[in-house]
C-alpha positions as CSV (number, residue, x, y, z in Angstrom):
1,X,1.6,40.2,-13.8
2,X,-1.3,42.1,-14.7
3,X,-3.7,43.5,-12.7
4,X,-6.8,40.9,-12.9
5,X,-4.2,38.8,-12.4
6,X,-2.5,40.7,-9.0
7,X,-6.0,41.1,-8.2
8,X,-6.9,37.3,-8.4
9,X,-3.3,36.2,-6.3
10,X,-4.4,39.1,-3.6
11,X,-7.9,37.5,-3.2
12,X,-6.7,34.0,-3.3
13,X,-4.2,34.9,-0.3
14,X,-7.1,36.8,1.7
15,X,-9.2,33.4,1.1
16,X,-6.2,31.3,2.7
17,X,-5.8,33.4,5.5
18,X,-9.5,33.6,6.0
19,X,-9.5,29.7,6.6
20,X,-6.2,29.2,8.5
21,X,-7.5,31.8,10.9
22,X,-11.2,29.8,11.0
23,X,-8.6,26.8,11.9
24,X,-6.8,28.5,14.3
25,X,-10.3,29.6,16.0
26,X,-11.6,26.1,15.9
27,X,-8.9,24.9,17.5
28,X,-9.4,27.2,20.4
29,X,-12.9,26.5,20.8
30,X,-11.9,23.2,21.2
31,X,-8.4,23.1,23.2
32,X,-9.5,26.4,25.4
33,X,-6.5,28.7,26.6
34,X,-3.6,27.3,24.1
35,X,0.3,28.9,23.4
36,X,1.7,29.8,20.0
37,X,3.6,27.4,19.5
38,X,1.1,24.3,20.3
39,X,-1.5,26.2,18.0
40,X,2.0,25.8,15.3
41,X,2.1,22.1,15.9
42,X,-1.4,21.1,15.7
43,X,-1.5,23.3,12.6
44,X,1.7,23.0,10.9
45,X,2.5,25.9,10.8
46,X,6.1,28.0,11.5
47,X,6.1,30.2,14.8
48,X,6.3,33.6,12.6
49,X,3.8,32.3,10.5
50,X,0.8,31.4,13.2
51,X,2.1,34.7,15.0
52,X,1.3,36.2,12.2
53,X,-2.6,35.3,12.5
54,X,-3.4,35.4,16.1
55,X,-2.0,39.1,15.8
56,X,-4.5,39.5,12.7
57,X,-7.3,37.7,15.4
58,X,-6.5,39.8,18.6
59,X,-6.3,43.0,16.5
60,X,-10.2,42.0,15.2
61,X,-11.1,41.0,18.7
62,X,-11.5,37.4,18.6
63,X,-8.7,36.3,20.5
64,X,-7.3,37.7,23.9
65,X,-3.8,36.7,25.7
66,X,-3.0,35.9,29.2
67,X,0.0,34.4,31.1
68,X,-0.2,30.7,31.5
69,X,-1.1,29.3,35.1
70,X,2.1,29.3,37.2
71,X,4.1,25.7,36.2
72,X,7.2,25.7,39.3
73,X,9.7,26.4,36.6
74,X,11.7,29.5,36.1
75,X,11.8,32.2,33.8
76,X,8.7,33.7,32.2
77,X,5.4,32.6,32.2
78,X,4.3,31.0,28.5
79,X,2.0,33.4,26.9
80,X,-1.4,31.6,26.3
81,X,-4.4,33.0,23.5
82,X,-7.8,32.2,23.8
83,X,-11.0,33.0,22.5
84,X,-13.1,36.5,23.7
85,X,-17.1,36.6,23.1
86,X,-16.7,37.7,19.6
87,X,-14.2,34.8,18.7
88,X,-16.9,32.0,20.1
89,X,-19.4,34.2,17.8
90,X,-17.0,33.8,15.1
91,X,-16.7,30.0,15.8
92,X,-20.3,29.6,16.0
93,X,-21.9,31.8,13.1
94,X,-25.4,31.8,12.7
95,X,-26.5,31.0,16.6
96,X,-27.3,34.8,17.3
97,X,-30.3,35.0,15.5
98,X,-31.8,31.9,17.1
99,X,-30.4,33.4,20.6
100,X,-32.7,36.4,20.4
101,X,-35.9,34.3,19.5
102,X,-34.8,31.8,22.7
103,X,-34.6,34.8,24.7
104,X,-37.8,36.0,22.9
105,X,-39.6,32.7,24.0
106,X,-38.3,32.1,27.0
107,X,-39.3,35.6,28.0
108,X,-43.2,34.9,27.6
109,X,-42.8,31.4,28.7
110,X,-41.5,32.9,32.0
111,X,-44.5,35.9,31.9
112,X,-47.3,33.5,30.7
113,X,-46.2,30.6,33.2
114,X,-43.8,31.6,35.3
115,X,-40.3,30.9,36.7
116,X,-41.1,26.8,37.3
117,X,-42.3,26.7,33.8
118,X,-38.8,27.9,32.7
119,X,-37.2,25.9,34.8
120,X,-39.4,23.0,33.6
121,X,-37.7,23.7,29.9
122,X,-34.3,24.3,31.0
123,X,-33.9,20.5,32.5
124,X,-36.1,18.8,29.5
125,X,-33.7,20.5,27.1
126,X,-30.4,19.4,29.7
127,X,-31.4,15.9,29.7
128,X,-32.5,15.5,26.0
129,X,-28.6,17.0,25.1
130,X,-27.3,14.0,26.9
131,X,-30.3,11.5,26.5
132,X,-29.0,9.6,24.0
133,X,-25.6,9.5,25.2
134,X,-26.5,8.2,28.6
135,X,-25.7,4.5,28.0
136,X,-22.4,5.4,27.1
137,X,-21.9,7.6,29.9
138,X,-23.1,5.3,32.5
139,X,-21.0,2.4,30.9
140,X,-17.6,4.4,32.3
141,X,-15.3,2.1,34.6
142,X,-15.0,4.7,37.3
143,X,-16.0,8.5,37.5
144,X,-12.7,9.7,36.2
145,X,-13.9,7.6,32.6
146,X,-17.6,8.3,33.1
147,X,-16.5,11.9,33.0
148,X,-14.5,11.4,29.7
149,X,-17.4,9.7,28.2
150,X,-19.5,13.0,29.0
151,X,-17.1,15.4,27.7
152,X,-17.1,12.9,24.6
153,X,-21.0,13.6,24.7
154,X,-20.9,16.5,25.1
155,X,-18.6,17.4,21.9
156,X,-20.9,15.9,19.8
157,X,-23.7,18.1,20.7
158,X,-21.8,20.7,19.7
159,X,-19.7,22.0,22.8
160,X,-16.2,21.2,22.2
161,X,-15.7,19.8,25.8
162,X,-12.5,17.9,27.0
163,X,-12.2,16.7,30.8
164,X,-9.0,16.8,32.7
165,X,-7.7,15.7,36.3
166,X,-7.6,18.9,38.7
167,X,-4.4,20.3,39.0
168,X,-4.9,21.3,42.3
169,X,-3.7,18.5,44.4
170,X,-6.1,19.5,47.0
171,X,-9.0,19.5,45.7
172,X,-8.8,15.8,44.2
173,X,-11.3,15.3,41.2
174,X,-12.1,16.3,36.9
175,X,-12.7,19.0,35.6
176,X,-15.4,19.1,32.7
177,X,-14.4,21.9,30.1
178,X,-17.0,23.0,28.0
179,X,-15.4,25.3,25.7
180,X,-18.1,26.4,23.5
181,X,-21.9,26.7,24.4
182,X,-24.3,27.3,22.1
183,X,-26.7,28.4,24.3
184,X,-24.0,31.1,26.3
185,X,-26.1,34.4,25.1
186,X,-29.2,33.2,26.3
187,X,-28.2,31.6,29.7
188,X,-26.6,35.0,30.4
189,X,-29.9,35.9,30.7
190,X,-31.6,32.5,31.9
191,X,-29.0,30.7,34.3
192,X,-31.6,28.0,34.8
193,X,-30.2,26.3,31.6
194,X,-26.8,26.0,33.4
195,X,-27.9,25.0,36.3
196,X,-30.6,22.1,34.5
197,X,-27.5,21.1,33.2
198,X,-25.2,20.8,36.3
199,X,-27.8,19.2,37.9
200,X,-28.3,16.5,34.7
201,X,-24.4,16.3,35.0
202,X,-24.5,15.0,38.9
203,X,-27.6,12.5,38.3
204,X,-25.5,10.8,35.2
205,X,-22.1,11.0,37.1
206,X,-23.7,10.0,40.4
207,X,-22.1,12.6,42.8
208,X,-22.3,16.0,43.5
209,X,-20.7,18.6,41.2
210,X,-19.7,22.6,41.2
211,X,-19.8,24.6,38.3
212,X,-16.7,26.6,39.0
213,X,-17.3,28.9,35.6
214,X,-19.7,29.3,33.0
215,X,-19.1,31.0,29.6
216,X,-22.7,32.7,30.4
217,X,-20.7,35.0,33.2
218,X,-18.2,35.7,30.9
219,X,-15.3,33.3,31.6
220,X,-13.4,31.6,28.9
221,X,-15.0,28.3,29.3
222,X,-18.1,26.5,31.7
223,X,-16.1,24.0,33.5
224,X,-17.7,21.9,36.6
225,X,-15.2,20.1,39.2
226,X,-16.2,16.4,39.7
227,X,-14.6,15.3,42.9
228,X,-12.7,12.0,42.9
229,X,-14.3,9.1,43.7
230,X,-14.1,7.6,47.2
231,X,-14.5,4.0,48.1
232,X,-18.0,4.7,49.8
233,X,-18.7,0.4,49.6
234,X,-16.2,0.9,52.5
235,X,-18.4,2.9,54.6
236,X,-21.9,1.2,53.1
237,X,-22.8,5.3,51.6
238,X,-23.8,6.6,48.7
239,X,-22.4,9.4,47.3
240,X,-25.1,12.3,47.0
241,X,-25.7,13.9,44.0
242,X,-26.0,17.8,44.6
243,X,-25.1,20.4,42.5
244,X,-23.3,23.3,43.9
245,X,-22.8,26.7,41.4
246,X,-19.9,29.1,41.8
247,X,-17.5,29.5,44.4
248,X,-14.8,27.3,45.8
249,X,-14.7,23.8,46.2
250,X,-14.8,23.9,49.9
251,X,-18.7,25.2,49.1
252,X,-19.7,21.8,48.0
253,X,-22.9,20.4,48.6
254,X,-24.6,23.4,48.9
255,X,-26.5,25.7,46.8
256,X,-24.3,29.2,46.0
257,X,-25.9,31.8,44.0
């Protein structure tokens, strides 16, 4: 082989890799914390070979590890790999440039008119992101489905959300995983655009909610708790419709800073 030609099969390879490792990316934004050997399945791919990328990804610094939430069984804990800051960067090129000039603007907006003004913006942009969606949404058999419908939602504007029953039996409910957010380096610096959207989330769903994490704060994904649904005809209530950020479910139904 000559060397145009060693040069062309190295650059072909570096191009293949390049994209199987954008998969493998994608595939975290959307699935959140995911092991190996899933990741190989979804991709078809062999073990070695999708080792061989998320090594290539955590020594870059767009994927992290951690052990897998404690399952009963014995042995050690599956190894899970998920997305740091710079992966979701990497999975959402081109939204730091328009980050700075929302910070830019929302800056002066909050200097020129102050901090109702911003909050003003935050909920016309929370409920125009689910506007169109809301029929769907409120066509849902139950809150468990009108949940799934919002997640659905949700993906389409771009978040790569996914909803899930809590797996704490004590805290019946869904959880609403957002796994990307396009907006995550400017509500680090504006929370009002998390909590518009919380609040948005609990008038469409009908019932309180609690944002449990936010990718803002620096967790791996935002994900609000939506408790189960009660039989409230029984007792001739309504479920309220408050939003509760941060700590533990037990805080619901009040405001937690």
């Amino acid at each position: 082989m000559t060397a145009p030609e060693t040069a062309h099969a190295e650059h072909a390879r570096s191009a293949a890799d390049g994209r199987t490792r954008d998969a493998v990316v994608r595939l975290l934004l959307e699935r959140g914390p995911t092991t190996a050997a899933t990741l190989a399945d979804r991709l078809h791919l062999s073990g070695p070979g999708v080792r061989r990328h998320l090594d290539a990804l955590c020594a870059e610094g767009s994927v992290a590890t951690r052990d897998a939430p404690a399952s009963g069984k014995r042995g050690r804990p599956a190894r899970q790999f998920l997305l740091t800051g710079s992966g979701r960067a990497r999975a959402g090129r081109g939204e730091h440039g328009s980050a700075e000039l929302a910070v830019a603007a929302l800056r002066r907006l909050g200097e020129a008119a102050g901090e109702e003004a911003v909050k003003a913006f935050a909920r016309e942009r929370a409920l125009s992101m689910v506007g169109a969606h809301r029929e769907h949404v409120e066509a849902g058999t139950d809150r468990a489905d009108r949940t799934r419908r919002l997640a659905d939602a949700l993906t389409a504007e771009g978040y790569a959300a996914s909803s899930r029953s809590s797996a704490d039996a004590r805290v019946a409910g869904e959880q609403l995983c957002q796994h990307h957010c396009p907006v995550a380096d400017v509500a680090a610096e504006f929370p009002q655009l998390c909590e518009a959207e919380a609040e948005v989330f609990a008038e469409l769903l009908g019932t309180h909610v609690q944002r449990l994490a936010t990718i803002a704060r620096g967790d791996a994904a935002c994900t609000t708790h939506v408790p189960a649904q009660r039989s409230d005809t029984q007792t001739g209530t309504t479920a309220p419709t408050d939003t509760t950020t941060g700590g533990a479910p037990e805080n619901q139904g009040r405001q937690v800073v």
